[in-house]
N, C-alpha and C positions, 0 to 999 in steps of 0.2 A: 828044067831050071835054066839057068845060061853055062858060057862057058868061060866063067872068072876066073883066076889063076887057081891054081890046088892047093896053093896056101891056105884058102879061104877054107873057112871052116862049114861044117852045114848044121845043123840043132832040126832036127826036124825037117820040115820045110824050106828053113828059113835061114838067110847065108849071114852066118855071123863072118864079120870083117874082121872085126881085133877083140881080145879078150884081157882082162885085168885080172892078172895070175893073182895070190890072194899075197905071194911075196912080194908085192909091188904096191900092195892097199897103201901103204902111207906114204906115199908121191902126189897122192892125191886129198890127202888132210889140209894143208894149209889153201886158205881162200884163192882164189884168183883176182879178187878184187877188196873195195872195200864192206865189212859186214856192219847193217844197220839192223837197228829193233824199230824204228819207227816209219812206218809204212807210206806217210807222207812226203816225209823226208827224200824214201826212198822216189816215187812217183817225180817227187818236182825235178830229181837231179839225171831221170830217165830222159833218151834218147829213143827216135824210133827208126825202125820200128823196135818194139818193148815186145820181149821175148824170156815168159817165165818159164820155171822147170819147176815141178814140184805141183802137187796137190795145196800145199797148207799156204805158201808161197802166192799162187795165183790166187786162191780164193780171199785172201788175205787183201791183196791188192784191187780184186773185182767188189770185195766190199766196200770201199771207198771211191767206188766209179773211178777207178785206176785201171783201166783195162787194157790188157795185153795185146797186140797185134798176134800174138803166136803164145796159145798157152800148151806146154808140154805134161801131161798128166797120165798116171798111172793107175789112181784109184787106194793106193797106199801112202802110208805115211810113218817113217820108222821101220817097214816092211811090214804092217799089219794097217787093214782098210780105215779107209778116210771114215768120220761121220756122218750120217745125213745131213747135218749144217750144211758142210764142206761142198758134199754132192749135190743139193741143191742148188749152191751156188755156182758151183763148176757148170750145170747143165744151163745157164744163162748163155753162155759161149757158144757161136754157133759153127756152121763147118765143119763138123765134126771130121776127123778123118782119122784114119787107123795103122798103128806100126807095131810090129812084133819085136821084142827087143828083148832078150832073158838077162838077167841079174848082171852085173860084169861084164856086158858087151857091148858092142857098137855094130849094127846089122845094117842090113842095105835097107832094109826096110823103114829104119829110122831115119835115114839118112834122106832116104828118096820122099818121106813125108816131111824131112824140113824141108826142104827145096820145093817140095810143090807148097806146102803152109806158104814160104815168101813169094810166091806167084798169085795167090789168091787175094782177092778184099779181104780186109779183118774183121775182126776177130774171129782167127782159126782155134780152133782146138784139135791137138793130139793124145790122140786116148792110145798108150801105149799097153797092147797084153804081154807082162814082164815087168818091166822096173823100167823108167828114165835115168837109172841113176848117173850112167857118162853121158846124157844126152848135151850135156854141157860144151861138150869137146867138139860135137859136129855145128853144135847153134853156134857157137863162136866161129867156125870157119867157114861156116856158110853166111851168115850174117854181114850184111854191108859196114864199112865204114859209117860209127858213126851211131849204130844202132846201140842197146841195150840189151843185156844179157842177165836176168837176175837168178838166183836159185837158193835154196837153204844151204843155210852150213848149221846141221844137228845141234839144238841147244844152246844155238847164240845168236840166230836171227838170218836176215836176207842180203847174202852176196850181189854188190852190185859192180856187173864187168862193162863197163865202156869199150863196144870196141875197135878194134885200131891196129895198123901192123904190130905192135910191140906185142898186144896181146896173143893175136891173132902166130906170131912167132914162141910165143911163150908156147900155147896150148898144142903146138906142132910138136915141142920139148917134149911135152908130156906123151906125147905119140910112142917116144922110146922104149915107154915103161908098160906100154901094151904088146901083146903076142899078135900076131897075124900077119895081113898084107897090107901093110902102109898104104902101096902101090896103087891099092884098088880102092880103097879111101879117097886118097887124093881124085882119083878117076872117075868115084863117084859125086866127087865134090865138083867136081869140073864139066859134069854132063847137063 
């Protein structure tokens, strides 16, 4: 493995960094941004690079030749698997590359596949085994000035994050409300 601080957690394999206690689940209910239902709307008012999270989200926007520089996907939707619609359309995406990320977490694995995805020509796809569900938290602090951050918010359409210090300060806040090593977060965000 390596020799990351001991704070760090391990799941297997795989070094979970911070974890979202389930007492802390509603710090992360209200949007980060604003939420749209309409898909184009959403598209004209994007910056790039355009960086989706979600299954239903991306496919959503690749149907309308709105294409993601950086799509984050899991294969589920609500916690139970996408359609074939969905999947068909998701497999348009190329570069496919791969992060292990369990329900709740934020692992070095995800972390180290957003930063190589913004290294690469687009359109990347992250096929995450687990959930994307905080992938949000690393795309925003990895993501330039400037770029675009969209994702669901359950039952009411697609979060769309512009981002910028202010946000980029915000989603740092939200770091508070997770368990783990900030430290190594930050470290990984920086290498």
């Amino acid at each position: 493995m390596n020799d990351r601080s001991t704070s760090t957690s391990e799941t297997g394999s795989v070094e979970v960094v911070l974890t979202l206690p389930d007492t802390n689940r509603s710090a992360f209910k209200d949007p980060l941004g604003s939420i749209f239902t309409d898909e184009t709307a959403v598209c004209e008012r994007a910056g790039r690079p355009l960086i989706t999270i979600g299954d239903i989200v991306t496919a959503s926007l690749v149907d309308i030749d709105c294409i993601p520089d950086i799509a984050i996907v899991d294969g589920l939707t609500k916690r139970r698997p996408i359609g074939s619609a969905t999947q068909s359309t998701l497999e348009e995406l190329n570069h496919p590359l791969e992060a292990v990320n369990p329900a709740g977490t934020i692992t070095a694995s995800l972390i180290e596949a957003i930063q190589q995805a913004l290294s690469l020509d687009p359109p990347v796809k992250i096929v995450v085994d687990g959930e994307e569900d905080l992938a949000v938290l690393p795309a925003i602090l990895a993501a330039p000035a400037g770029a675009t951050v969209i994702y669901g918010q359950p039952d009411e359409g697609m979060v769309i994050v512009h981002v910028n210090t202010r946000r980029k300060e915000a989603v740092s806040g939200l770091l508070d409300f997770l368990e783990g090593d900030r430290e190594t977060l930050r470290a990984l965000m920086d290498e």
